[in-house]
matplotlib code that plots the C-alpha trace (Angstrom):
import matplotlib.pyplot as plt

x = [9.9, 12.5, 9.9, 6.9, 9.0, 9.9, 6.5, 5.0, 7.9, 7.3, 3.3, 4.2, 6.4, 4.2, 0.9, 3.1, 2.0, -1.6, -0.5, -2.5, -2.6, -6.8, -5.5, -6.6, -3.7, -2.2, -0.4, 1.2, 5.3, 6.2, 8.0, 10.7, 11.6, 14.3, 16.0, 15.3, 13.9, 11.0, 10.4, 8.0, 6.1, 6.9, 6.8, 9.4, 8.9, 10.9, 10.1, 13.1, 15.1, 15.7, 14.6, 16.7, 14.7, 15.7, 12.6, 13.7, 10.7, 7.6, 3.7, 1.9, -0.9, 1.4, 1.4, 4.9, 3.4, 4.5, 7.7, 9.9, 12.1, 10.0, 5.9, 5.5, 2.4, 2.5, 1.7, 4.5, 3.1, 2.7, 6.7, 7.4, 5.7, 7.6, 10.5, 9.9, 9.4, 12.3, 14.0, 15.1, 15.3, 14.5, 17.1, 13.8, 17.3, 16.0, 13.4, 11.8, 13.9, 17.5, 15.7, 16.5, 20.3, 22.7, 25.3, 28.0, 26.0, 23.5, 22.0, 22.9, 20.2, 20.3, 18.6, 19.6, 21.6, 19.7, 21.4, 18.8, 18.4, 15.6, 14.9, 12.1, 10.4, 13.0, 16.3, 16.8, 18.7, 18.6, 21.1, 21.8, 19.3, 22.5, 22.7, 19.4, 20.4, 22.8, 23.7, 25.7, 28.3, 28.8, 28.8, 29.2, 25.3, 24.6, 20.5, 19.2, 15.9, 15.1, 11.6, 9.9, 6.3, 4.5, 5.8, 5.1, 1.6, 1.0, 2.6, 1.4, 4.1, 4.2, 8.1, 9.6, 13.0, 14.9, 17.7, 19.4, 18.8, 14.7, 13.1, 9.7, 11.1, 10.9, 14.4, 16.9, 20.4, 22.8, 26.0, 23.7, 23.2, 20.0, 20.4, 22.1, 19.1, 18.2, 20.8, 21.7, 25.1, 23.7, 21.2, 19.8, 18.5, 16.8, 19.5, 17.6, 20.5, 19.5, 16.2, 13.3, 10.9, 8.1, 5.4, 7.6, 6.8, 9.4, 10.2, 12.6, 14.2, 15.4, 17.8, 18.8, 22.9, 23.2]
y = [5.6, 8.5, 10.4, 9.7, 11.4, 14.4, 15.0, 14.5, 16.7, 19.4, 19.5, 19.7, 22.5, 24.4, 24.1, 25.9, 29.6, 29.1, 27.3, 28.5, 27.6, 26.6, 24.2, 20.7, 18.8, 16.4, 16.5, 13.6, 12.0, 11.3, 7.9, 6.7, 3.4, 3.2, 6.3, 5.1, 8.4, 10.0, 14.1, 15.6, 19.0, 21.9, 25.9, 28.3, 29.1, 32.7, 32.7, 30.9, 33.1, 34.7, 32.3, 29.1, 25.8, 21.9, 21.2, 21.1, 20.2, 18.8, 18.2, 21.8, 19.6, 18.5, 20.3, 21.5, 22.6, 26.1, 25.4, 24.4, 26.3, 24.3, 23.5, 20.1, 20.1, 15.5, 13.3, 12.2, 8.7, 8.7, 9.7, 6.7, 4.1, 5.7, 5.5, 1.4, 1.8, 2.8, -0.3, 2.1, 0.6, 2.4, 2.6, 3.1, 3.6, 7.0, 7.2, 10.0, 9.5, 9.7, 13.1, 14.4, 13.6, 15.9, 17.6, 15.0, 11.9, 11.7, 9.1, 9.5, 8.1, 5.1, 3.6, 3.9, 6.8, 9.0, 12.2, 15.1, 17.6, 20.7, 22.6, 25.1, 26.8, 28.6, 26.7, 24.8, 22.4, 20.4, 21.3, 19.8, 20.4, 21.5, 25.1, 25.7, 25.4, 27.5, 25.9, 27.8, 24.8, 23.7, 19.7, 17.1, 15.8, 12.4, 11.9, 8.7, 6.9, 7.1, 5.5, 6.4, 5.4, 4.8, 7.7, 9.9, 8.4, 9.1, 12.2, 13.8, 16.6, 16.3, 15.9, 14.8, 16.0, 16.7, 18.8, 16.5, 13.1, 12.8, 10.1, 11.6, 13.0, 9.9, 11.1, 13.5, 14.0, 11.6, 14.4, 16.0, 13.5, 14.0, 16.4, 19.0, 21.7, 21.3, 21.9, 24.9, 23.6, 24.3, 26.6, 26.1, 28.7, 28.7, 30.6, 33.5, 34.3, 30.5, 29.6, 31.7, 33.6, 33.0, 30.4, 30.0, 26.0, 23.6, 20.0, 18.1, 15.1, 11.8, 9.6, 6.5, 6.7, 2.6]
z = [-28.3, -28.3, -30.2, -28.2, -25.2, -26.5, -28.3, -24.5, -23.4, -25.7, -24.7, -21.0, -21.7, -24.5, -22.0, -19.3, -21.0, -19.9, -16.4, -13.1, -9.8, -10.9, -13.7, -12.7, -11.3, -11.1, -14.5, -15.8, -15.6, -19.1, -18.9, -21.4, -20.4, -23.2, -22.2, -18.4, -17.4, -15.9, -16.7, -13.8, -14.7, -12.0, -12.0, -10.7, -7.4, -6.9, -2.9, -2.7, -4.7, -1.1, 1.4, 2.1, 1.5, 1.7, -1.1, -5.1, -6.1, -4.0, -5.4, -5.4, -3.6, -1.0, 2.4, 1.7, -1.5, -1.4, 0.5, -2.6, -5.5, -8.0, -7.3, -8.8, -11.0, -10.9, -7.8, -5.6, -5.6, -9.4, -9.5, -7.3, -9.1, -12.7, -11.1, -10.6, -14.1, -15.2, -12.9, -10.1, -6.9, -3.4, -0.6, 1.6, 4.3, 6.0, 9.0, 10.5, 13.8, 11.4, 10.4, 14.1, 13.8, 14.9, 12.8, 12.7, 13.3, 9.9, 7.6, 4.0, 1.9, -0.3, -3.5, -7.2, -8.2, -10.7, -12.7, -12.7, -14.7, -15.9, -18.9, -20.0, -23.5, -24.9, -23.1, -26.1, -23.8, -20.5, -17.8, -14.5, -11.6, -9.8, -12.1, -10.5, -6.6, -4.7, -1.4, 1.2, 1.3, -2.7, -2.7, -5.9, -5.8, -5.0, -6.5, -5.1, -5.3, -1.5, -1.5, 1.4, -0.1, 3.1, 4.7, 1.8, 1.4, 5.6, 5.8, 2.4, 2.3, -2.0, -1.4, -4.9, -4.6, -1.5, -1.4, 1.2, 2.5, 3.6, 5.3, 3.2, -0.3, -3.2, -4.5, -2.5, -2.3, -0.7, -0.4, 2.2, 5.1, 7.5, 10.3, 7.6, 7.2, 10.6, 11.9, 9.8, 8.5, 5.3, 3.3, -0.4, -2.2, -6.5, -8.2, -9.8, -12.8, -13.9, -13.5, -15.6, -14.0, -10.9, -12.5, -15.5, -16.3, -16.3, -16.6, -14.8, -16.0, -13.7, -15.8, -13.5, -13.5, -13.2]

ax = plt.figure().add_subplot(projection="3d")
ax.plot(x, y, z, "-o")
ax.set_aspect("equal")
plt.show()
């Protein structure tokens, strides 16, 4: 089994060099279901080298597409139902309304803890998906399996992973309640001395933590 997922790993990364925008997506999740973890294909997005963002990674089809640090190259949906197969379970905790909260008063989301992390070609390793992010106010991550499949399936924003707690993204980040991005208590940024370059493919890998 172990084998099989780093084989499938290894062709996700290796088929990275002739990547494009054109390529037909979406690509597969590799799922290891004895390892519990789901790896999602994305590319480096160096926009947000500069400009703060509250997307990690969201589906390059998605209408926040082009609005993350990493473009996922899988389906959002696709992600979700792995993530069942791994036995996560989804806090499905957050609404859209929670997403208005004011500073003090937010919804942390809920749902099985996962530990994320992202390699590349040429890394030789995985490190956490935390090295990757900069964040204007440094927290301990919290991953969780939000859910969120009917609003991710209505709203279609391609969210994957959400930098803080999202009534939309399929995983985002408890440590961040709703209400922080928009209310500018905090900024996220790709941290360019980490990640590779812009459109360098990557994978990132969701091991559930219980």
């Amino acid at each position: 089994m172990k084998k099989a997922f780093f084989i499938a790993l290894a062709v996700l990364l290796f088929s990275g060099a002739a990547f494009s925008a054109d390529t037909d997506i979406p690509l597969p999740v590799v799922v290891d279901k004895e390892g519990k973890s789901v790896t999602v294909p994305a590319e480096v997005n160096a926009k947000y080298f500069a400009a703060p963002t509250r997307h990690g990674v969201v589906y390059l089809r998605g209408s926040n597409g082009e609005k993350a640090v990493l473009r996922g190259l899988a389906d959002e949906k696709k992600f979700h139902a792995a993530l069942l197969e791994i036995g996560a379970k989804p806090g499905d905790n957050v609404t859209l309304k929670d997403m208005n909260a004011g500073p003090n008063d937010g919804v942390r989301v809920e749902g099985s803890k996962l530990n994320v992390f992202i390699t590349w070609d040429g890394l030789g390793k995985e490190i956490p998906f935390d090295d990757v992010i900069n964040a204007t106010e440094e927290r301990p991550s919290d991953y969780r399996f939000g859910g969120n499949l009917p609003a991710a399936e209505k709203a279609f924003t391609g969210c994957i992973l959400c930098l803080d707690s999202c009534a939309v993204g399929i995983v985002s980040n408890a440590s961040y309640p709703t209400g922080t991005t928009q209310n500018n208590v905090v900024e996220f940024f790709g941290d360019e001395s980490v990640l590779p370059p812009d459109g360098t493919m990557v994978s990132v890998v969701f091991r559930l933590a219980e």
